[in-house]
N, C-alpha and C positions, 0 to 999 in steps of 0.2 A: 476381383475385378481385373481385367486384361490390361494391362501397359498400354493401351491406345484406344484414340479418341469414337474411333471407328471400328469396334471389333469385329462386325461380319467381311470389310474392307479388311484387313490384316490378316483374320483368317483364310480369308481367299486367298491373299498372297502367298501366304504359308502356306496352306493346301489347297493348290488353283486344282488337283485333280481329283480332291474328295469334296465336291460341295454334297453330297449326300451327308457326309461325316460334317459338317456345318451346321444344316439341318438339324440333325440328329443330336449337336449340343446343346444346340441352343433351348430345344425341344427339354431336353433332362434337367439344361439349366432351368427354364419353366416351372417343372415338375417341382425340383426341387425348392425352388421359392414359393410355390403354391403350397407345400407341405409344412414349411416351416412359419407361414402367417394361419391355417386350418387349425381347430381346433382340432387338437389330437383323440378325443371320445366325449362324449356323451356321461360317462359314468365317472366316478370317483377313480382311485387311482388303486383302492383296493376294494373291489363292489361286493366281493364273498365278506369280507371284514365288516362294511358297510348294515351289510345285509343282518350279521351274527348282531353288531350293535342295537342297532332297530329293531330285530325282533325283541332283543334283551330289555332292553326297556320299555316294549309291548308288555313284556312278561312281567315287567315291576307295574305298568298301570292295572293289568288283572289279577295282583296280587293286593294291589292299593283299595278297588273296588271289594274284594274278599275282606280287606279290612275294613270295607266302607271308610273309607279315606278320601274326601272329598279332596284334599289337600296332596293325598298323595298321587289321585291322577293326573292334575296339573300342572305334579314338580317337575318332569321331562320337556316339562313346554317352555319356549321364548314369553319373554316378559309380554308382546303382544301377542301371545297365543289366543283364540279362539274358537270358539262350538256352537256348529249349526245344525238345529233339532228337525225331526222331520217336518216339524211347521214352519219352517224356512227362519224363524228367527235366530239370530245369532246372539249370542252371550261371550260377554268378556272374562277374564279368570274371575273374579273377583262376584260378577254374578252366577256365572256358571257352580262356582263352589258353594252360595248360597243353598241354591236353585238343588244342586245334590245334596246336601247337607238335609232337605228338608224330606227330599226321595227314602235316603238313607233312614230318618227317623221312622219313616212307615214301615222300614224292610222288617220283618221278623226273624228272618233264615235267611240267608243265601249255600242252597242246598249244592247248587254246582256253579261252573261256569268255566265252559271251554273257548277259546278263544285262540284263530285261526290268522294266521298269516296269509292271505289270498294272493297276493300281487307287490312286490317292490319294483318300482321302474324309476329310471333315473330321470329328471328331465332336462339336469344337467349334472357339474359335477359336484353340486352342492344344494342339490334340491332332488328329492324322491317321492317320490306317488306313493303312497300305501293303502291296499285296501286289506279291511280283515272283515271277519264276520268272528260273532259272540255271540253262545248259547248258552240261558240259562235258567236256572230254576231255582225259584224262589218264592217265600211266603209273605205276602204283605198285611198287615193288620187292618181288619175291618174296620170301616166307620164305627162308629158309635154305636155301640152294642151289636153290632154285626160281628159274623165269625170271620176267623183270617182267611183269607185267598189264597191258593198255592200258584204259582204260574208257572209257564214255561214260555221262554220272550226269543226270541232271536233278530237279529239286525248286523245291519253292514255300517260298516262305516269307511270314508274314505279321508285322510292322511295326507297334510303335506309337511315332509321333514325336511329338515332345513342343516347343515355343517357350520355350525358356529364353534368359538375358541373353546366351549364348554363340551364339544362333543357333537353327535347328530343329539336335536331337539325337536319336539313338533312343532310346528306353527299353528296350525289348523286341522280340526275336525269336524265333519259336516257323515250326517246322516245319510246313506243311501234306501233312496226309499222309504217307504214306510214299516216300522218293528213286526215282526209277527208277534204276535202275544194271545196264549189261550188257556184257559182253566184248566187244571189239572184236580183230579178227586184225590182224597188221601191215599198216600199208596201206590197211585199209578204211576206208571211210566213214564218218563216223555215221550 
């Protein structure tokens, strides 16, 4: 702050023959208090680090589904974490891991499952947009004396991660769209 009560008056004094260079302080002074209340980004403060962590624990819930681990797809999540199916219903952990557990007991195989990182976007510096898609192929046991079904399923899903003291965690997962899903004969290809 200037020694006086008046600082465009005293700088005129002081420089009656540069009011352009008055202008021009005052201007930068501006600038410069505009920059220091702005939010400095958008993104985390390391968004490549960011990015390696979240994928990483992408990679531990497609490895938790391989184990059929209901419990292990959940464990990356906040205590109110949540899952919205493509029938628009949401589930809490607690039913959600039910609700998988009971998936799980039908599976027979889980033949593959790739599973894709589409999009990390900030949408600030502690909250991230993630979409991915998973493909996969699997056997599920017939009804009652029916034969097992082989399939091949793919779906989007969209991701909100959230920087808490434990790390990034997910919040929320919600279906994009509805699953592709279609029989596969023994053998064949996806």
């Amino acid at each position: 702050m200037l020694p006086c009560p008046a600082p465009a008056r005293c700088l005129k004094r002081r420089f009656p023959h540069r009011s352009g260079f008055v202008a021009l302080l005052f201007v930068a002074l501006g600038l410069v208090g505009c920059q220091s209340t702005a939010p400095s980004s958008v993104e985390p403060r390391d968004p490549a680090g960011v990015r390696v962590e979240i994928s990483g624990r992408i990679a531990g819930i497609r490895d938790a589904i391989l184990a059929r681990s209901a419990a292990g797809i959940v464990a990356p999540g906040t205590a109110d974490w949540t899952f919205t199916g493509p029938d628009g219903a949401t589930l809490d952990r607690a039913a959600f891991v039910a609700r998988t557990e009971t998936l799980f007991a039908r599976i027979v195989s889980i033949e593959s499952l790739d599973t894709t990182v589409d999009r990390i976007a900030f949408a600030d510096a502690a909250t991230a947009e993630v979409e991915i898609t998973q493909t996969m192929v699997r056997t599920e046991r017939g009804a009652a004396g029916a034969p097992d079904t082989r399939l091949w399923l793919r779906y989007r899903e969209r991701h909100r991660w959230v920087h808490t003291d434990a790390g990034w965690r997910v919040r929320s997962v919600a279906f994009i769209g509805t699953p592709e899903r279609r029989p596969l004969a023994p053998g064949e290809k996806p």
